[in-house]
C-alpha positions as CSV (number, residue, x, y, z in Angstrom):
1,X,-21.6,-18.0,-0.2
2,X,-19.1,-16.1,2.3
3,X,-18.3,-12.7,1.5
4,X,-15.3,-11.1,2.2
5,X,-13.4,-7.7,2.6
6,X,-10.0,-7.4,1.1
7,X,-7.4,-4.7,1.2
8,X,-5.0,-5.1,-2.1
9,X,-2.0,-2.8,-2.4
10,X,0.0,-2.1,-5.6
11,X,3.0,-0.3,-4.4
12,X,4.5,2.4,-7.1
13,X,7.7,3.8,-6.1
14,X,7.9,7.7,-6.7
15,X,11.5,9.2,-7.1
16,X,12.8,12.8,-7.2
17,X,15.6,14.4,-7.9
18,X,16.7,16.9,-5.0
19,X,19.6,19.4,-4.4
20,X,20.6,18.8,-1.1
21,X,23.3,21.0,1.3
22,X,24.7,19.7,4.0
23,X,27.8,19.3,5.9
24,X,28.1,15.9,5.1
25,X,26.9,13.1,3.3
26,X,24.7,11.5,6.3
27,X,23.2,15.1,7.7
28,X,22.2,14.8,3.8
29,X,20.5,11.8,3.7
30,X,18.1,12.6,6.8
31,X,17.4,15.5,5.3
32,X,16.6,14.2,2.0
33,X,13.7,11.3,3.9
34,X,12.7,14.1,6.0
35,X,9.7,15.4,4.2
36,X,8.8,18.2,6.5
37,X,12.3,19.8,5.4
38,X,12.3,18.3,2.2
39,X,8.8,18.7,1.3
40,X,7.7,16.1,-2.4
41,X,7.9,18.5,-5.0
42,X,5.3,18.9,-8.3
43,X,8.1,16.8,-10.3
44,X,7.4,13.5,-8.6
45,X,7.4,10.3,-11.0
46,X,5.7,7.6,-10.6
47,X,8.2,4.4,-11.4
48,X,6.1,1.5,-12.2
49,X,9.1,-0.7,-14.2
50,X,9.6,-0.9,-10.5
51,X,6.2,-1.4,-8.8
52,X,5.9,-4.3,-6.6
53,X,3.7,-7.3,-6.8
54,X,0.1,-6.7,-5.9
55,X,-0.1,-8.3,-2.3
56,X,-2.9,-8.5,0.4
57,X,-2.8,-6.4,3.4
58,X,-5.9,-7.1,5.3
59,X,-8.8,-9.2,5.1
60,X,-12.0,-10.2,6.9
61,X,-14.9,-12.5,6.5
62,X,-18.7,-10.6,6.7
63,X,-21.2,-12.1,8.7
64,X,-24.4,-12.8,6.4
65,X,-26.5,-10.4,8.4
66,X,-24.1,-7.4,8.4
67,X,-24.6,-5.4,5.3
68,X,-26.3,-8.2,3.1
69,X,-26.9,-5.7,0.4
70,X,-23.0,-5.9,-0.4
71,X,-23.0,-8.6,-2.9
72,X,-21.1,-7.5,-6.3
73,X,-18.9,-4.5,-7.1
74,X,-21.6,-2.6,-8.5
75,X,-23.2,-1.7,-5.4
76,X,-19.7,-1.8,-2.7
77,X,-19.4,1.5,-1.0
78,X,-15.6,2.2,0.0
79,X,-16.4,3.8,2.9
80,X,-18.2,0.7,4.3
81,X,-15.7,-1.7,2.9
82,X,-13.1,0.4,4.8
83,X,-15.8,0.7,7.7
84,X,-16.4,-3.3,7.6
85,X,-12.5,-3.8,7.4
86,X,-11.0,-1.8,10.2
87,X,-13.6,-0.6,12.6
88,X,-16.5,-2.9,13.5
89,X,-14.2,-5.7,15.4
90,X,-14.5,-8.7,13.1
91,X,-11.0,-10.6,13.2
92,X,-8.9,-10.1,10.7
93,X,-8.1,-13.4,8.5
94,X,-5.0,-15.4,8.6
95,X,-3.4,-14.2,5.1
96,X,-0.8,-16.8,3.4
97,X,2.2,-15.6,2.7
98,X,1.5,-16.7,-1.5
99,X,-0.2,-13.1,-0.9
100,X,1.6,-11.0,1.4
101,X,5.3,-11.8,0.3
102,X,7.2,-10.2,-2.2
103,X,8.1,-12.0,-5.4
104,X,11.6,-13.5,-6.1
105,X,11.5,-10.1,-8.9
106,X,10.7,-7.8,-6.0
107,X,13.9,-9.1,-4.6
108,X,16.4,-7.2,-7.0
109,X,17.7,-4.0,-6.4
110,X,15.9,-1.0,-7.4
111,X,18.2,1.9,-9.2
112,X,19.4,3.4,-12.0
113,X,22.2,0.7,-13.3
């Protein structure tokens, strides 16, 4: 039976709450996305009323001779997955968009109403 790799994401949005001085709104805002001035502080939440849909971001098919012992969860090996996924050449696969687009929720603006 084939066997493939498959990246998943589940995207959480984290917020914070920062104090910000600047001489105007939009010397501000770059300041606020620039993490190297505004480094994430220890009071970062995780939002996941807003998470997005689980999507696939990559995905590739294993040859049956390259790693046959991979054959259930129990005995996968990250670092190989991750190895088998992004650095021994196989192409990726062709991933529908059922998987890689955002659902008609994911749509709505994300806030505080």
């Amino acid at each position: 039976m084939p066997r493939y790799v498959i990246e998943r994401q589940y995207l959480v949005p984290m917020f914070e709450h920062i104090l910000v001085e600047a001489p105007s709104f939009d010397a501000a805002c770059r300041e606020a996305i620039d993490e190297f001035v505004q480094p994430w502080g220890d009071n970062v939440k995780p939002d996941f009323d807003n998470a997005r849909a689980v999507t696939i971001t990559e995905a590739v098919m294993i040859p049956d001779n390259l790693f046959p012992e991979l054959r259930s969860r129990e005995n996968e090996d990250r670092h190989i997955l991750s190895q088998l996924l992004y650095d021994t050449g196989l192409a990726p696969l062709a991933i529908s968009s059922e998987f890689t687009e955002p659902s008609e929720q994911d749509e709505e603006p994300v806030g505080f109403s």
